[in-house]
N, C-alpha and C positions, 0 to 999 in steps of 0.2 A: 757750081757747087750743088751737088744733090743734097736730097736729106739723108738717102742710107749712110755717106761716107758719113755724116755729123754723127749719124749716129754709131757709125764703128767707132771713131773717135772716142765721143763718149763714153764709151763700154772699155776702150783699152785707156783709157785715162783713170778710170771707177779703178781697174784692175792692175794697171800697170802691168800686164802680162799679156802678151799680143794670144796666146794658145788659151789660157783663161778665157779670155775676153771674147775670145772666136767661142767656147764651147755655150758660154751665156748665150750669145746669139745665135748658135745653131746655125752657126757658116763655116764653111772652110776656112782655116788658118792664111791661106795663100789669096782666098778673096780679098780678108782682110787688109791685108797689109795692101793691093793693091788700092784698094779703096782710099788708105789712108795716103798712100803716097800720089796718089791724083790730088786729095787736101792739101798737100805738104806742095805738091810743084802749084797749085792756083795761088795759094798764100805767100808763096814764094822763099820758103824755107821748111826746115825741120820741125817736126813738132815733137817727137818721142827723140830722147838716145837711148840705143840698147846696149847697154854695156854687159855682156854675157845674161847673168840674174839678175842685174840693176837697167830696168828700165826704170826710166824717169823724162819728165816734160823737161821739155828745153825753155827759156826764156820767152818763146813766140808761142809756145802749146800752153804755157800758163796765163798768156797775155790772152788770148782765144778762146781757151776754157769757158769763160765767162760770157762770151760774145757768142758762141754756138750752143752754148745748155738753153739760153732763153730763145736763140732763133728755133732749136728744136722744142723745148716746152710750148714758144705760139703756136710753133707750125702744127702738132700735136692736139692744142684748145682746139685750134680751127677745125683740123676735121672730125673731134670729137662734135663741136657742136653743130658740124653739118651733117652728122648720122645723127644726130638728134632729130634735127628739123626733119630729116627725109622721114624719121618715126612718130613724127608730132608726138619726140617729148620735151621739144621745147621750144619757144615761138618768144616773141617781141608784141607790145603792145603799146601806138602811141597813141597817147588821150589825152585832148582837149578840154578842158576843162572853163567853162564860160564863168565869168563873177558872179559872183551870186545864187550859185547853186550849190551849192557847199549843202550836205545832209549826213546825217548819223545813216541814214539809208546807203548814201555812197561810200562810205566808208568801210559798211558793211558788204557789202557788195565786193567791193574791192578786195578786201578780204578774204573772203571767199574766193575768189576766183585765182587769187596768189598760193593760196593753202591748195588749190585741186590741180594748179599747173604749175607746181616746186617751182621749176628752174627758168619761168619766165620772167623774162626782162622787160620793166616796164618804166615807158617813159610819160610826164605828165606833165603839160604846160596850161596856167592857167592865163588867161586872157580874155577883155572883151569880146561881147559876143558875137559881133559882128564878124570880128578877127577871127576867131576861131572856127565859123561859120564859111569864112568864106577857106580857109586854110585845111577843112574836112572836105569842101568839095576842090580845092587840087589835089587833092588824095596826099596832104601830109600828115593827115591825123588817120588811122583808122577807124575810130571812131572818139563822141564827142558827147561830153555831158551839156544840156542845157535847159534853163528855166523858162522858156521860151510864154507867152503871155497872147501871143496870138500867130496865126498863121504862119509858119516857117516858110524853108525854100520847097519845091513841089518836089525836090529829087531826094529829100529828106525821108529816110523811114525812120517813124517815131517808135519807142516803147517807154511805159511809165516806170520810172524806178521807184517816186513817191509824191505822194499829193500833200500838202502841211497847208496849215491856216496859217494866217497872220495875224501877228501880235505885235503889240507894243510895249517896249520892252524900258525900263525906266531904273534910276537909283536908286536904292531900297528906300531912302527916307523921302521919295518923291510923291504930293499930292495924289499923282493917278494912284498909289497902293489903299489910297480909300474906297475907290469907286470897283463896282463887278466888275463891269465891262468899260470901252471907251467906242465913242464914235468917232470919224473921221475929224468933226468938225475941232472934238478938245485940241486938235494938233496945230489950229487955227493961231500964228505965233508963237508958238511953241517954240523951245531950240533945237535943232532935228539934227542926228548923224545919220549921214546915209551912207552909199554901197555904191561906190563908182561902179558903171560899168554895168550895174543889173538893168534888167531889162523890167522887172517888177516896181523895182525905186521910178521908174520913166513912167509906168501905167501909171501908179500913185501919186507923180506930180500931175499926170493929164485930170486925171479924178479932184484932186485938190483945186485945182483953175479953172476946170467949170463951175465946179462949187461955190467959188469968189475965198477959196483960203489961203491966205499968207504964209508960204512956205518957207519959213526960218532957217534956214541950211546954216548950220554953226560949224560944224566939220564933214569934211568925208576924207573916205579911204577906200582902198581896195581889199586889205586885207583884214577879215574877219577876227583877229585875234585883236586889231587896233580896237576893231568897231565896238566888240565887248566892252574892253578897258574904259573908252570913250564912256560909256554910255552908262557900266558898273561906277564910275566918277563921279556922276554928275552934269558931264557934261553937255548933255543931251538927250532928247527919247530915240528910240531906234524904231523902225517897224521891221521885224526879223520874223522869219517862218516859225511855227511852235518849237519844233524839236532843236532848234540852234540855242534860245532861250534856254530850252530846258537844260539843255546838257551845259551851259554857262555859268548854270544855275541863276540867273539873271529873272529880277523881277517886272512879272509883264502881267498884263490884261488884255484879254481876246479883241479884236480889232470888227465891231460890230457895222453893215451899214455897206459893207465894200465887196462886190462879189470876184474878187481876186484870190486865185491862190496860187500859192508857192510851189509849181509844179516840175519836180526833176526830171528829166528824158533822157534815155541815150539815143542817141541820134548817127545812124549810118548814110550810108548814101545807095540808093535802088541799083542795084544792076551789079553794084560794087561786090567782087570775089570776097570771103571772109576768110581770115585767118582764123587758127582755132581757138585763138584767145577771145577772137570778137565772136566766135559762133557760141563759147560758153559762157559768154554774156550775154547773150539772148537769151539763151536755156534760160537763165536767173529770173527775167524781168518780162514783162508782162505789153501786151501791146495798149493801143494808143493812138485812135485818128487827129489826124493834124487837125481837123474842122473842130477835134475838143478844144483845140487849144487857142482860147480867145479871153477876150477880157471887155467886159462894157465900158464905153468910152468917158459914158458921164459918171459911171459908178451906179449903186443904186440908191433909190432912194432913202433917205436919212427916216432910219425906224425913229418908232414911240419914244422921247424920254421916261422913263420912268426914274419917279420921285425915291424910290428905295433905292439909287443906289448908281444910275449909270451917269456918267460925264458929261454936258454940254458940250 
């Protein structure tokens, strides 16, 4: 079965007039019909009768009808959208996305980059980072958002998307909303929800166990919309990047004492071709040596108390 014959079909089916239907297509009457009766002997019957001025579908052209509009409608999508891509105007994008990296910046970002390339297709799995790390370098991801805390893989090129403090982020009617600031150490017992999966929640336990502090872990989750709820409840403090907080509207205090931050990256892999969706992603974002991306082990040291106002 070709496509033209589907598609003489189609046009004497639309018309029910084999001369009609020839004239829309801009073929000969006599191509026509053979076309169709090569359809008719593979299907293995009739599909038109012609009764003088009454054409009409037989029993097997109406059963068919349905079953060649769609094999021509894909067959059609398809090569529309492979003169697309031969014109980059329109490409695929798979993205990684590691826990914990969630930002009103990626969002934006993303954004952006849907609105300047209409008709791409994107696809977007979030996962530990590790996973997603190692699933960027078999080349299943194109590229890969991540909050990365120290040294990545050496085949990694980095760019910053956004750099955010950390905060701690509590119920409105909870104790920390007296204090300015908090140190590490108030979180000493505390009940803590954390961030499956992030790679920052991991620095901040190594920083808390040097320190000699009692990490309370009451819940965790993976998805950022539990952790809000969690944490707007009652049932926990959180330590989350400033702009997460904010947009939660979630009440927090700057996280003083800790020289950790919440650093978003997109992350390709060196040598690796770029598609144009991942090229106008770079355009966006801003570069980023992997030697930045580190984190002190023991934390730093525990500033001044001061009496006006900040937390033990």
């Amino acid at each position: 079965m070709e496509m033209h014959q589907v598609r003489y079909f189609l046009a004497a089916a639309r018309r029910l007039n084999f001369t009609k239907a020839a004239e829309e297509l801009r073929v000969a009457q006599p191509s026509l019909t053979r076309a169709i009766q090569k359809l008719e002997a593979e299907l293995g019957g009739l599909l038109f009768r012609r009764e003088r001025s009454n054409t009409h579908l037989t029993d097997l052209g109406r059963v068919m009808l349905p079953h060649l509009q769609a094999s021509f409608t894909a067959a059609e999508t398809a090569k529309n959208h492979a003169l697309r891509l031969k014109k980059h105007d329109m490409g695929s994008l798979a993205l990684g996305i590691c826990m914990g990296s969630e930002s009103n910046a990626l969002t934006t970002l993303l954004r952006r980059l849907i609105r300047e390339l209409a008709s791409l297709d994107v696809s977007v799995e979030v996962a530990e980072a590790e996973i997603i790390e190692r699933r960027l370098l078999a080349g299943e991801f194109d590229a890969a958002i991540l909050a990365p805390v120290e040294p990545t893989h050496e085949r990694f090129n980095l760019r910053l998307i956004h750099a955010d403090e950390l905060v701690v982020a509590f119920a409105s009617d909870h104790r920390f909303s007296n204090y300015q600031s908090l140190e590490l150490e108030a979180l000493d017992g505390e009940p803590l929800v954390v961030r499956l999966g992030c790679r920052v929640e991991e620095a901040l336990a190594g920083v808390m166990d040097v320190r000699g502090l009692t990490r309370n872990i009451r819940h965790r989750s993976n998805d950022s919309g539990w952790l809000v709820e969690l944490v707007r409840n009652g049932f926990g403090c959180g330590i989350f990047p400033r702009s997460v907080a904010e947009a939660h509207a979630l009440a927090f205090r700057k996280l003083d004492g800790v020289l950790i931050e919440q650093r978003t990256v997109l992350a390709t892999v060196a040598g690796r071709r770029h598609s144009l969706a991942v090229a106008t992603l770079l355009q966006h974002v801003g570069d980023v040596s992997a030697t930045d991306i580190k984190v002190l082990a023991e934390g730093a040291p525990a500033s001044r108390r001061e009496s006006s106002g900040r937390a033990a």
